[in-house]
C-alpha positions in Angstrom: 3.3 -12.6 9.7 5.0 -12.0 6.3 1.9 -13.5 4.6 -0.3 -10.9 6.8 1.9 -7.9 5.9 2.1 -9.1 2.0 -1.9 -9.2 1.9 -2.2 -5.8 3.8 0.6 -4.1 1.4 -1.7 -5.6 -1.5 -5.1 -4.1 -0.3 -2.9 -0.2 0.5 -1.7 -0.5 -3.2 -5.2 -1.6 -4.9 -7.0 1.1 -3.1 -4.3 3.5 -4.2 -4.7 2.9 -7.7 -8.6 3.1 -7.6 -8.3 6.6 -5.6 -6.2 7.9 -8.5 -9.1 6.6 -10.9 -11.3 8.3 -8.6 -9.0 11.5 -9.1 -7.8 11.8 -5.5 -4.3 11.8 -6.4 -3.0 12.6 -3.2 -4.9 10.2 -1.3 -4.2 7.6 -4.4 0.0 8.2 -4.1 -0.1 7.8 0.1 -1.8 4.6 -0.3 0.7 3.0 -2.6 3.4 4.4 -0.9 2.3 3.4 2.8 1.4 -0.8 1.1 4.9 -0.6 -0.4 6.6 0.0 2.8 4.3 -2.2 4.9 5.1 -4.9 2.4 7.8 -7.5 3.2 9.3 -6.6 -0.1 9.6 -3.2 0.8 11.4 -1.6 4.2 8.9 -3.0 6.5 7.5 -0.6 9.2 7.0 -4.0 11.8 10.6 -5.1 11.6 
């Protein structure tokens, strides 16, 4: 389950960084936000 969260976390924080290329800052900022919380690094939301 870790590994699961760790690759979802990955994918929320890639397409972050290519919506603030895009210029959707806002979008861009939730999306890193929301894969570093999901992450098992982070404070996960599942535990």
């Amino acid at each position: 389950m870790d590994f699961l969260l760790w690759i979802i976390a990955v994918v929320l924080v890639i397409s972050g960084v290519f919506a603030l290329l895009r210029r959707q800052v806002l979008w861009g900022i939730v999306l890193i936000i929301v894969g570093l919380l999901v992450g098992p690094g982070g404070v996960s939301v599942f535990n």
